[in-house]
C-alpha positions as CSV (number, residue, x, y, z in Angstrom):
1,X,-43.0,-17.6,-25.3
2,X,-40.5,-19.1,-23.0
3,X,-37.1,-17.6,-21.8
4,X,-34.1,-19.4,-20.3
5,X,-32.3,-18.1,-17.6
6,X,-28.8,-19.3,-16.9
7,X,-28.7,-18.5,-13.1
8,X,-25.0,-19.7,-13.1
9,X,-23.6,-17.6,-15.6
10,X,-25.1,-15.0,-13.4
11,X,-23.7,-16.5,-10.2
12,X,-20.5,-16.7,-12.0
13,X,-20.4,-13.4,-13.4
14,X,-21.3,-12.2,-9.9
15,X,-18.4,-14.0,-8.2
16,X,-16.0,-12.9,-10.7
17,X,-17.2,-9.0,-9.7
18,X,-17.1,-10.0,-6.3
19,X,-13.8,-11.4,-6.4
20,X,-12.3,-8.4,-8.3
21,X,-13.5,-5.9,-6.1
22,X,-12.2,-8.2,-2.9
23,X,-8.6,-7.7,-5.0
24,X,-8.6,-3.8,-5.5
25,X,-9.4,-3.5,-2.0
26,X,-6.9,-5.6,-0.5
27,X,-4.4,-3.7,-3.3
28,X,-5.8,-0.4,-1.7
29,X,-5.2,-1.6,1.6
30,X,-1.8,-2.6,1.3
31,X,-1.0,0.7,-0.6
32,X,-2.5,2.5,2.5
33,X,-0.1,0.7,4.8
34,X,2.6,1.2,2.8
35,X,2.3,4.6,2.2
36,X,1.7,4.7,6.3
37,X,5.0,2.8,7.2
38,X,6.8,5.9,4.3
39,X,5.0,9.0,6.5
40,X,6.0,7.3,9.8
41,X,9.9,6.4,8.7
42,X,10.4,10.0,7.1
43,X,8.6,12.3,9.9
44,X,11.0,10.4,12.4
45,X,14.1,10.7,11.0
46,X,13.1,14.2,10.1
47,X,12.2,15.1,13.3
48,X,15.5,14.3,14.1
49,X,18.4,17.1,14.4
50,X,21.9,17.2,12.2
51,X,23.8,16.2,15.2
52,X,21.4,12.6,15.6
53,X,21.1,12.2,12.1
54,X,25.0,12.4,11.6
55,X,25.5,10.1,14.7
56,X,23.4,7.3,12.5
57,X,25.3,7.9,9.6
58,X,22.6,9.5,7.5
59,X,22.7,12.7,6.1
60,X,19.6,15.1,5.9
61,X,19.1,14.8,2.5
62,X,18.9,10.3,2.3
63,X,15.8,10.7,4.7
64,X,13.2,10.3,1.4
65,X,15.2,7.0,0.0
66,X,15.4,5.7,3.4
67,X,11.8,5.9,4.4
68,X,10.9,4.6,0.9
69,X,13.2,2.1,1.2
70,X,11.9,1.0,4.6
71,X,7.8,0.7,2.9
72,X,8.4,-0.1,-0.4
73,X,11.5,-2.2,-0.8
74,X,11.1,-4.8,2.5
């Protein structure tokens, strides 16, 4: 009994895999460093007191919009 093997349909499936799973991790990545740039702009201006924030022109309570703002929305 003989059997065929289509190596390329293999190969191809395989590169298909590969190339998905090269995509979700560059998605991951960028999510990661997105997510990094939202922790970094909100513990700063957080860290900062009413009298700084207010000499800005932000108010306390716009720091979550600004720091998503400044990773999601540039």
């Amino acid at each position: 009994m003989a059997y065929f093997t289509d190596t390329n349909a293999r190969n191809d499936l395989t590169g298909r895999v590969l190339a998905t799973l090269a995509q979700w991790l560059d998605a991951a990545a960028t999510r990661r460093a997105k997510r990094r740039v939202y922790r970094a702009t909100f513990n700063e201006l957080a860290s900062l007191t009413n009298r700084d924030l207010a000499d800005l022109g932000i108010n306390r309570s716009e720091i979550k919009r600004l720091a998503y703002e400044a990773a999601y929305l540039n």
